[in-house]
C-alpha positions as CSV (number, residue, x, y, z in Angstrom):
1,X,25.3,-1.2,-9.8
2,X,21.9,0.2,-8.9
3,X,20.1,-0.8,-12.0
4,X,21.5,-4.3,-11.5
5,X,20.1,-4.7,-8.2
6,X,16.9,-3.7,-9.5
7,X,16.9,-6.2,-12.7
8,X,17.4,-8.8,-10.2
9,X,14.6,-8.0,-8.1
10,X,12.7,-7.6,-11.1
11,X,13.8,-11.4,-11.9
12,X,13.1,-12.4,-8.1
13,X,9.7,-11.3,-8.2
14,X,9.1,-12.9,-11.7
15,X,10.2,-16.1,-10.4
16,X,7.8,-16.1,-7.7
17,X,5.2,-15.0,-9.8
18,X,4.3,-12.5,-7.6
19,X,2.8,-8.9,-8.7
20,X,3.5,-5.4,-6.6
21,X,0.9,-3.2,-7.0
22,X,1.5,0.3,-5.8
23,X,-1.5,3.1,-4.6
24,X,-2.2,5.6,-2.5
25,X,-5.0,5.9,-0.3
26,X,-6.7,8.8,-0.9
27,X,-8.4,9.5,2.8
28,X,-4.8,8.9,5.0
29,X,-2.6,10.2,1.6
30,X,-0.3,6.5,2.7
31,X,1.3,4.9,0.4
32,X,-0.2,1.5,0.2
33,X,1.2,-1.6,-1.0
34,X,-0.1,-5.1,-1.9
35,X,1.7,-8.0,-2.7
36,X,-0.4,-9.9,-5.8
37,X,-0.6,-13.7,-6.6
38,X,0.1,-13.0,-10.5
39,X,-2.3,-15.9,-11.5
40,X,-5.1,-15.5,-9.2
41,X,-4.6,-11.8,-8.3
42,X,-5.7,-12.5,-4.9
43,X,-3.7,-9.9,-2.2
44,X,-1.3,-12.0,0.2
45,X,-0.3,-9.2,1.8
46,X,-0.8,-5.1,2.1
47,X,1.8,-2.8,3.3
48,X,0.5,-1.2,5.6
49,X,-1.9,-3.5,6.7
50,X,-6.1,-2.8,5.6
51,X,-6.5,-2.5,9.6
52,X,-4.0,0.3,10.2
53,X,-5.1,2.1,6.5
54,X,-8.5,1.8,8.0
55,X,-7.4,3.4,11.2
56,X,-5.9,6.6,9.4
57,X,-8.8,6.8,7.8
58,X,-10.9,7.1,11.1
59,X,-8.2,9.0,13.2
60,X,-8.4,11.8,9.9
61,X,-12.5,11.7,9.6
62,X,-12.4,12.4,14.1
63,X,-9.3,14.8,13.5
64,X,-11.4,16.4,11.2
65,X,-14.7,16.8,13.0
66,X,-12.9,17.9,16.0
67,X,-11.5,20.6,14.4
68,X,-14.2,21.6,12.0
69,X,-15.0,24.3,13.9
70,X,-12.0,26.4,14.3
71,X,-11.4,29.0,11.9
C-alpha cells in the first residue's frame, strides 16, 4: 500500500515536470527543500523558505557569539 502511494507521487511529480531536490543547510543543520522546474531548473519554491534558513543562520552565528565565552 505504501509503495503504491509512493509510485504515484512519483508519477504526480513526473507529470508536472517538477524536480524535488532535497539538502541540508549546513549552518541551521534544517532540512531544506526546493521545488525544481525540471526544464529550466529554476527553484519555484523552498521549504523552509531562503528568509527563515537565513534567519537560523543568524540566530546560530548571535547564539554563538553570545555564548562563546562560557566554558
Amino acid at each position: 500500500m505504501l509503495s503504491s502511494a509512493v509510485d504515484k507521487m512519483n508519477q504526480y511529480v513526473q507529470a508536472i515536470r517538477r524536480e524535488l531536490e532535497f539538502s541540508i543547510d549546513e549552518n541551521s543543520g534544517r532540512t531544506v527543500i526546493k521545488v525544481l522546474d525540471a526544464e529550466t531548473k529554476e527553484v519555484i519554491r523552498q521549504i523552509p523558505a531562503e528568509e527563515v534558513v537565513s534567519l537560523a543562520q543568524n540566530l546560530a552565528r548571535q547564539e554563538s557569539v553570545l555564548f562563546s565565552g562560557e566554558t
